[in-house]
PyMOL commands that place a pseudoatom at each C-alpha (Angstrom):
pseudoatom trace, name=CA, resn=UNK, resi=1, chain=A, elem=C, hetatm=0, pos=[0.000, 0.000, 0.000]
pseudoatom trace, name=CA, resn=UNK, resi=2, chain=A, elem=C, hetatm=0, pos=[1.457, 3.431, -1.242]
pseudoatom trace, name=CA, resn=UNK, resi=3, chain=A, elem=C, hetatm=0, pos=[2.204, 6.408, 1.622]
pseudoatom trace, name=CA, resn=UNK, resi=4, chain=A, elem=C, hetatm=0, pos=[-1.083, 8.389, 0.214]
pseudoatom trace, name=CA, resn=UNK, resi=5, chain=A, elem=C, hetatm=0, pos=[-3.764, 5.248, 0.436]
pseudoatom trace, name=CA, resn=UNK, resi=6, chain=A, elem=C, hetatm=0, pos=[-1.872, 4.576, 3.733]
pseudoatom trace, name=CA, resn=UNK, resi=7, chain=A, elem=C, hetatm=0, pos=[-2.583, 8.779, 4.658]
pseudoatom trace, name=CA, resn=UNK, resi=8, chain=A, elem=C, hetatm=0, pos=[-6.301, 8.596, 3.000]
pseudoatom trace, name=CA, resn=UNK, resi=9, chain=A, elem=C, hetatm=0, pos=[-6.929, 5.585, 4.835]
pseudoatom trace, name=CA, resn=UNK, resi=10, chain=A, elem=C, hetatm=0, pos=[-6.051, 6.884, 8.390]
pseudoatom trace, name=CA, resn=UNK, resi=11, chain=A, elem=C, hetatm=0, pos=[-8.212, 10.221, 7.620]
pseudoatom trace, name=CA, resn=UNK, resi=12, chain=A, elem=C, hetatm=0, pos=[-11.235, 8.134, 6.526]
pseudoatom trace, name=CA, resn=UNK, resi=13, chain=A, elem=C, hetatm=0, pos=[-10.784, 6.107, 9.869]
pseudoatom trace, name=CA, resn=UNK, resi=14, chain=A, elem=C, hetatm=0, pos=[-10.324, 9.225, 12.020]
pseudoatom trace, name=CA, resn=UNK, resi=15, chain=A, elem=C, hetatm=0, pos=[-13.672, 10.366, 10.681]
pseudoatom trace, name=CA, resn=UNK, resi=16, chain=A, elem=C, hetatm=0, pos=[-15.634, 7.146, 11.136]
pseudoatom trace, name=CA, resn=UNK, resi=17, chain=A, elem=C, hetatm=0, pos=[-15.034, 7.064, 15.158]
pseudoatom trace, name=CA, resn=UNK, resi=18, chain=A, elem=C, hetatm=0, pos=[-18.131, 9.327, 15.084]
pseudoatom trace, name=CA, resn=UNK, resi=19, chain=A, elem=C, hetatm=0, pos=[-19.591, 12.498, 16.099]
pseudoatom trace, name=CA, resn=UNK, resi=20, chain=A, elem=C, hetatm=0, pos=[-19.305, 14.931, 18.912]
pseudoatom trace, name=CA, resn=UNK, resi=21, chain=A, elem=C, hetatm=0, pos=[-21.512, 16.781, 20.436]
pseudoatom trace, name=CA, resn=UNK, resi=22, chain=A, elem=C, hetatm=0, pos=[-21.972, 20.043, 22.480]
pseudoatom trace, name=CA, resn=UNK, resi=23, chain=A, elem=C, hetatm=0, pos=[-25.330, 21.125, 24.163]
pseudoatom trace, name=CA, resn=UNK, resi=24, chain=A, elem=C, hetatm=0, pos=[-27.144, 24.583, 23.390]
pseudoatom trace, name=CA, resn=UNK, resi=25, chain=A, elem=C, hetatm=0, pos=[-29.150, 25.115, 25.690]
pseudoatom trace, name=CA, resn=UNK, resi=26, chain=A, elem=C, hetatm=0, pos=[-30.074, 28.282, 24.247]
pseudoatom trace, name=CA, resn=UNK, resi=27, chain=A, elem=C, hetatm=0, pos=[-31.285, 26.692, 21.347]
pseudoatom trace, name=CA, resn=UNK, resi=28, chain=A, elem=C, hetatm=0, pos=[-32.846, 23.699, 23.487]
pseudoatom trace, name=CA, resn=UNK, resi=29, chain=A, elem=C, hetatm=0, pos=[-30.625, 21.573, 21.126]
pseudoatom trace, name=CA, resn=UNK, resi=30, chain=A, elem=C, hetatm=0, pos=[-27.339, 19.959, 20.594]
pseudoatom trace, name=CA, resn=UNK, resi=31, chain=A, elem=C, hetatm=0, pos=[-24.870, 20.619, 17.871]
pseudoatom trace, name=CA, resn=UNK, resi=32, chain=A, elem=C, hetatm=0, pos=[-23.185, 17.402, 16.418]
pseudoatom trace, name=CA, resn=UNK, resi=33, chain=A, elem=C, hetatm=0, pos=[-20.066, 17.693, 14.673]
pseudoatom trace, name=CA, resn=UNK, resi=34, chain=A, elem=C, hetatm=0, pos=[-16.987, 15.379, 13.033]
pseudoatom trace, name=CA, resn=UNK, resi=35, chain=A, elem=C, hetatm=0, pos=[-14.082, 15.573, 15.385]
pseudoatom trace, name=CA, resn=UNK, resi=36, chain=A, elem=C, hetatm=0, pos=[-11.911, 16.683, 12.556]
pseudoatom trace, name=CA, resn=UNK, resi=37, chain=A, elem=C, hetatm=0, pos=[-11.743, 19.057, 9.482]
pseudoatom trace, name=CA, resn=UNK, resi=38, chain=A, elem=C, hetatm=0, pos=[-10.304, 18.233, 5.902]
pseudoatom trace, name=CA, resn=UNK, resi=39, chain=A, elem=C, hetatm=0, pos=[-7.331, 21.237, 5.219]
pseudoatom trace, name=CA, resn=UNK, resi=40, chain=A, elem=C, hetatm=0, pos=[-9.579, 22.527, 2.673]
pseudoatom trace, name=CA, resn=UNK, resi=41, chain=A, elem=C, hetatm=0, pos=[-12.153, 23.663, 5.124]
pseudoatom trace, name=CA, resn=UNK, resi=42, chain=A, elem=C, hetatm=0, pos=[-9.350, 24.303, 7.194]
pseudoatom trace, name=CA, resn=UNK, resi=43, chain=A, elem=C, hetatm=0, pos=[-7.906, 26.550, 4.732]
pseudoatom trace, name=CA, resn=UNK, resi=44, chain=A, elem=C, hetatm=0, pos=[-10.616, 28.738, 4.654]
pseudoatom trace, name=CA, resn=UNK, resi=45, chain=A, elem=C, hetatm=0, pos=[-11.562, 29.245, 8.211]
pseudoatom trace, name=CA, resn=UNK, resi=46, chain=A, elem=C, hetatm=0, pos=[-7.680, 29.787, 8.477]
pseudoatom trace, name=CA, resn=UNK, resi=47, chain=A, elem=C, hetatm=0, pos=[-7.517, 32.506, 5.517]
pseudoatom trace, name=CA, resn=UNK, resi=48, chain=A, elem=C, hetatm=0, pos=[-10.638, 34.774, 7.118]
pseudoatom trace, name=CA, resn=UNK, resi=49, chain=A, elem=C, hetatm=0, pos=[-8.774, 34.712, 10.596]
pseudoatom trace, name=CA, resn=UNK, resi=50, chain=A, elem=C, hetatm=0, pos=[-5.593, 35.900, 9.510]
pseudoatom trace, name=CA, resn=UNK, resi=51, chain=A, elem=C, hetatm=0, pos=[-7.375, 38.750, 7.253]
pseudoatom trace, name=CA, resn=UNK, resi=52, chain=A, elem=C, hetatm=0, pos=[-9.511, 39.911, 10.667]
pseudoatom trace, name=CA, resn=UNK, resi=53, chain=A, elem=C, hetatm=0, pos=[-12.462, 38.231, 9.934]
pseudoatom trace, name=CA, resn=UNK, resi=54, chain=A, elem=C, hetatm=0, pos=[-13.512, 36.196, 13.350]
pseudoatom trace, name=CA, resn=UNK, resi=55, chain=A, elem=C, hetatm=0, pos=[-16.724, 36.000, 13.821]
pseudoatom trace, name=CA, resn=UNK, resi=56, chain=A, elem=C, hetatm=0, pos=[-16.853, 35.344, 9.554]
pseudoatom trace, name=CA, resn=UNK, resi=57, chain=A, elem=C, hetatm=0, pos=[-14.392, 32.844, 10.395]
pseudoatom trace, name=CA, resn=UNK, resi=58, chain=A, elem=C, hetatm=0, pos=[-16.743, 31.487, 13.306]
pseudoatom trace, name=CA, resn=UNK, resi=59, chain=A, elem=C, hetatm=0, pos=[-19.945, 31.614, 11.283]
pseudoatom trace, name=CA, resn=UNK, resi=60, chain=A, elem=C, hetatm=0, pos=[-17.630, 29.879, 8.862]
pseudoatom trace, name=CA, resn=UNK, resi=61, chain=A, elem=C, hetatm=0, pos=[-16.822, 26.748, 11.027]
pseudoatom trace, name=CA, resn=UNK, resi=62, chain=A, elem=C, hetatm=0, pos=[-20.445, 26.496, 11.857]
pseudoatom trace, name=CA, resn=UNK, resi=63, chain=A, elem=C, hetatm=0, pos=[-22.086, 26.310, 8.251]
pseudoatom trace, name=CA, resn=UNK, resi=64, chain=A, elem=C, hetatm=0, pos=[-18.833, 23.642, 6.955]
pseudoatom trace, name=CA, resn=UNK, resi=65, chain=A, elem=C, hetatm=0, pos=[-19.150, 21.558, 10.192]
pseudoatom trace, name=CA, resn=UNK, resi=66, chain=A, elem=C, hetatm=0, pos=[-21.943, 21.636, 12.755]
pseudoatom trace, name=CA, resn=UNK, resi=67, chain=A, elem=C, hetatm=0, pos=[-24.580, 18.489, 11.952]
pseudoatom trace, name=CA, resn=UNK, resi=68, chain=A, elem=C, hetatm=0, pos=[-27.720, 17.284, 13.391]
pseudoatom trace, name=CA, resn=UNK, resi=69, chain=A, elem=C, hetatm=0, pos=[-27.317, 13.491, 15.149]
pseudoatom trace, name=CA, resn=UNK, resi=70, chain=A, elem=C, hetatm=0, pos=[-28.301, 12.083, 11.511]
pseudoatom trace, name=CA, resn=UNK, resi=71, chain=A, elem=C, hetatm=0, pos=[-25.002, 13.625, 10.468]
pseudoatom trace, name=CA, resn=UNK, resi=72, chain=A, elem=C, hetatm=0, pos=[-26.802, 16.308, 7.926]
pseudoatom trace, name=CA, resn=UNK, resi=73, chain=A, elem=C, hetatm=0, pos=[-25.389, 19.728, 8.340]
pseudoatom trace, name=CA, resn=UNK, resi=74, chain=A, elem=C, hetatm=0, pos=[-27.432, 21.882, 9.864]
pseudoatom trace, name=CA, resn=UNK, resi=75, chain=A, elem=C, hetatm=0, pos=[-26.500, 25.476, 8.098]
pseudoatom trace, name=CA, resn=UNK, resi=76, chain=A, elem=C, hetatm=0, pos=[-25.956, 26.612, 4.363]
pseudoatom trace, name=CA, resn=UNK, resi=77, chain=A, elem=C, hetatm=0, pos=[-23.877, 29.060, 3.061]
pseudoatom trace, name=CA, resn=UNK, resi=78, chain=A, elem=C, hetatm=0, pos=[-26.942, 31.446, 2.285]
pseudoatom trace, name=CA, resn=UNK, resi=79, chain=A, elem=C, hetatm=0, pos=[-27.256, 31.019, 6.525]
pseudoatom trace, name=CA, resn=UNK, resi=80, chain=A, elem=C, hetatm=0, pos=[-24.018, 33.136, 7.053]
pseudoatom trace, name=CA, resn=UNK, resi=81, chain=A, elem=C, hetatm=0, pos=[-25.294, 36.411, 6.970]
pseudoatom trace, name=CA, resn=UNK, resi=82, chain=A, elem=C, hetatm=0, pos=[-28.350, 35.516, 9.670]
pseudoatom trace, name=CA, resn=UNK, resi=83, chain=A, elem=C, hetatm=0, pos=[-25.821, 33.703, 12.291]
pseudoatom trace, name=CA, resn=UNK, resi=84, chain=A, elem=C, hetatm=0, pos=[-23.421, 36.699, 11.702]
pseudoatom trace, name=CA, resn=UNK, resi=85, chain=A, elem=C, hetatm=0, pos=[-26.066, 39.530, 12.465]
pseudoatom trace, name=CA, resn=UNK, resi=86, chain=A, elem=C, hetatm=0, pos=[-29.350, 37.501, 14.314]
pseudoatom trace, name=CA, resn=UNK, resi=87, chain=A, elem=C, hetatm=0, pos=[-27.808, 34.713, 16.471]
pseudoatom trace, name=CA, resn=UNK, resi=88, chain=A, elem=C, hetatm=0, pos=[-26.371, 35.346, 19.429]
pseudoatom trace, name=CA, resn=UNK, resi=89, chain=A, elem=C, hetatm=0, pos=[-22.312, 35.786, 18.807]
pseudoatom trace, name=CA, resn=UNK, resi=90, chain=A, elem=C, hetatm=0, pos=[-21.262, 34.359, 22.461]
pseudoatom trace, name=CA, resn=UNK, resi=91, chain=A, elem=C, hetatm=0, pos=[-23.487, 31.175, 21.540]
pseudoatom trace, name=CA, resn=UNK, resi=92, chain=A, elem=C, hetatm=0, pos=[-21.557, 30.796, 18.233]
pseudoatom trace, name=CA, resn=UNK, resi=93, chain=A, elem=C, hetatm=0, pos=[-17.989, 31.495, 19.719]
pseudoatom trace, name=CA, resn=UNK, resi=94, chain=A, elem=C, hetatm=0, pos=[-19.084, 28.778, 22.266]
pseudoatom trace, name=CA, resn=UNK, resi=95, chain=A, elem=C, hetatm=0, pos=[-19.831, 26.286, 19.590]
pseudoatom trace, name=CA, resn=UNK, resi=96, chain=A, elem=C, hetatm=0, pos=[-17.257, 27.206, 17.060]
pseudoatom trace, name=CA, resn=UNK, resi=97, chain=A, elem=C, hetatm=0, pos=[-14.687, 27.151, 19.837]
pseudoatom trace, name=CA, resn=UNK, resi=98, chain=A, elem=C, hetatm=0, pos=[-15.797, 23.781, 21.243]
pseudoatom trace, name=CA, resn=UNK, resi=99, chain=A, elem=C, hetatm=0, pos=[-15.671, 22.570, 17.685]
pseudoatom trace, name=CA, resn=UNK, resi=100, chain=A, elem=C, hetatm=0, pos=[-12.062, 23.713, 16.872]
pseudoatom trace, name=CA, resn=UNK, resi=101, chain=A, elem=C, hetatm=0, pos=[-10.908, 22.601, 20.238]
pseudoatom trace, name=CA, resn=UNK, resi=102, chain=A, elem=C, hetatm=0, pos=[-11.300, 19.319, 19.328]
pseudoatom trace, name=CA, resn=UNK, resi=103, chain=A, elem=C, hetatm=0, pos=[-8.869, 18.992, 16.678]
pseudoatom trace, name=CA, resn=UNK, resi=104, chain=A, elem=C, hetatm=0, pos=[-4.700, 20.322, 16.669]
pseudoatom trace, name=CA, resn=UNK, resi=105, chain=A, elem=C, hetatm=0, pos=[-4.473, 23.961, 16.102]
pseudoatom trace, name=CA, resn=UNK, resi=106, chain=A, elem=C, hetatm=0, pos=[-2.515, 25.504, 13.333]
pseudoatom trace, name=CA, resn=UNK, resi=107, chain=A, elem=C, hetatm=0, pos=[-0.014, 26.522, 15.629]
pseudoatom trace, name=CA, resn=UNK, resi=108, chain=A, elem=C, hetatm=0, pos=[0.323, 22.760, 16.784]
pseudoatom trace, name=CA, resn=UNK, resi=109, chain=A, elem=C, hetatm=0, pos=[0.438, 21.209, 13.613]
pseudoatom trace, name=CA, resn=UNK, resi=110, chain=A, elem=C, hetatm=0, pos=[3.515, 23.652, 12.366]
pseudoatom trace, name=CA, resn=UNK, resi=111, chain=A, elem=C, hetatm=0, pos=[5.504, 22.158, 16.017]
pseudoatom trace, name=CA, resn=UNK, resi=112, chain=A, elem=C, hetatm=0, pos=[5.832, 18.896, 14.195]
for i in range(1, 112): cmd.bond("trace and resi %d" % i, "trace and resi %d" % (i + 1))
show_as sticks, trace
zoom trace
């Protein structure tokens, strides 16, 4: 088996452990969510950071990973601009936090 079906292989696995959750009790629900992020969607929270766009970057991480217990995400793209100015932002820090939490940072990842 080659290095890259060995890599793919260990990603798919990592992914297949399950779902997390964290509760909102705000929103009398919980928020499901895969304990890891392909660098693609990593990429992009990672670009709106760096150019001072947080809570974009926050809003971000919510629409490309949160998921109901089925595993269906639960935002769209077209749902950014009501969690960014009609959701309460220390509900989606909370969240988006919990959810990048679970996985190495950026800063982690560059250690090795």
């Amino acid at each position: 088996m080659s290095i890259i079906n060995n890599a793919t292989k260990h990603f798919k696995d990592k992914l297949a452990n399950g779902l997390e959750w964290v509760e909102v009790p705000e929103w009398n629900s919980k928020v499901w969510f895969r304990p890891s992020a392909n660098l693609k969607e990593t990429e992009a929270v990672v670009k709106l950071h760096q150019s001072g766009q947080v809570m974009e970057a926050l809003a971000t991480v919510l629409i490309m990973r949160a998921l109901d217990e089925d595993g269906n995400k639960l935002f769209k793209s077209a749902d950014k601009f009501e969690l960014m100015s009609s959701v309460d932002p220390e509900v989606v820090i909370r969240i988006a936090s919990h959810i990048m939490n679970a996985e190495p940072t950026v800063d982690d990842i560059a250690k090795n």
